[in-house]
C-alpha positions, 0 to 999 in steps of 0.5 A: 419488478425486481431490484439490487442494491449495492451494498457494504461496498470496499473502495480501493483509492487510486491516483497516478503522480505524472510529470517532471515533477513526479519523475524528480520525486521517484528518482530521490525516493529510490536513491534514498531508500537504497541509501537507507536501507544499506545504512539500517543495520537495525532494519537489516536485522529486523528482517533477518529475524523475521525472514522478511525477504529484501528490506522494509524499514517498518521496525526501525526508523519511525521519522522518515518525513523528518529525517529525509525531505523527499519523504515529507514532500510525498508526504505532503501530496499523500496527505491531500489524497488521503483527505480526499478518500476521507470524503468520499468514505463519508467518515464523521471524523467529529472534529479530529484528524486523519494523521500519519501515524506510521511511513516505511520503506519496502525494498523486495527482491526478485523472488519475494513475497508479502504474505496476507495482513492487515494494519491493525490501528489503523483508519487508512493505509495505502502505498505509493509506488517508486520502482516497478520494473516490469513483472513486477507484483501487483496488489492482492486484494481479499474480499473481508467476506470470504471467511464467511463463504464456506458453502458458497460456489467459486465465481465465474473466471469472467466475473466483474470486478465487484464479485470477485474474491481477489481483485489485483491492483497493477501499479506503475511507478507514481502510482497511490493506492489507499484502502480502509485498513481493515482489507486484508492483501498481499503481495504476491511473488516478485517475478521482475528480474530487479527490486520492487520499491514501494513507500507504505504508510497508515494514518490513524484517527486522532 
């Protein structure tokens, strides 16, 4: 009798921050990082450098859980989640910690895109979603696999999940999403008619 194992399995963490409590949280997280982004005019020219559509305070501002409360109040809540998909990954942290080592702001305009990257140094990354006006993008994700797959048939329309070669993860405002940082993704073209914000993060083994 034949059997198949599951196995090398990529675990996509996510979980949805509902309630009063939430709604209080986005709406300071979105006017904060307007606020900010207005402000960083190193950001600003970071991103015009590098032709990165809208704003991201990725490559100026380092301490946004200590500059603004509401980024250490998310902070706070993305800390437990974090832990929690530690445990499920069964990593042997041998004593050390998961840690913050890096939370930025993502402000992407109608008409943007994130091209394909990973998060070098990194253990865990993930978003949390503030704004997501309808037709907004969804998280693209790349099976690690598919440089390797140069002889393989495409996978049928319908395929499960599992066996696809791109997966996509639809957010809604409140919404965490974590993966091991290694997972290659993307976000694809912004079709809303209004701005995409999101707060990404990495946390790091130390």
């Amino acid at each position: 009798m034949a059997t198949i194992e599951t196995l090398f399995v990529t675990k996509i963490y996510r979980a949805e921050l509902s309630g009063q409590k939430a709604e209080r949280l986005n709406a300071e997280l979105e006017a904060a990082s307007l606020s900010i982004a207005e402000d960083d005019e190193a950001g600003q020219r970071w991103c015009a450098k590098n032709g990165y559509p809208g704003y991201t305070s990725y490559a100026s501002l380092n301490d946004l859980p200590w500059r603004v409360p509401v980024f250490g109040e998310l902070l706070k809540a993305v800390d437990s989640h974090v832990a929690a998909f530690a445990k499920e990954l069964e990593f042997d942290l041998k004593g050390r910690k998961l840690v913050l080592d890096s939370l930025w702001i993502n402000i992407l305009p109608p008409g943007g895109v994130h091209t394909s990257h990973i998060h070098p140094h990194s253990v865990i990354s993930g978003t949390y979603y503030v704004t997501i006006p309808e037709g907004a993008s969804a998280l693209k994700l790349e099976d690690p696999r598919l440089g390797f797959m140069m002889a393989a048939p495409p996978r049928k329309a319908k395929a499960k999940l599992e066996n696809r070669q791109f997966a996509y993860m639809t957010p809604s405002p409140g919404t965490v999403l974590l993966w091991e940082s290694w997972l290659r993704h993307e976000v694809p073209v912004n079709e809303a008619d209004s701005e995409r914000i999101s707060i990404s993060f990495n946390y790091a083994w130390q």
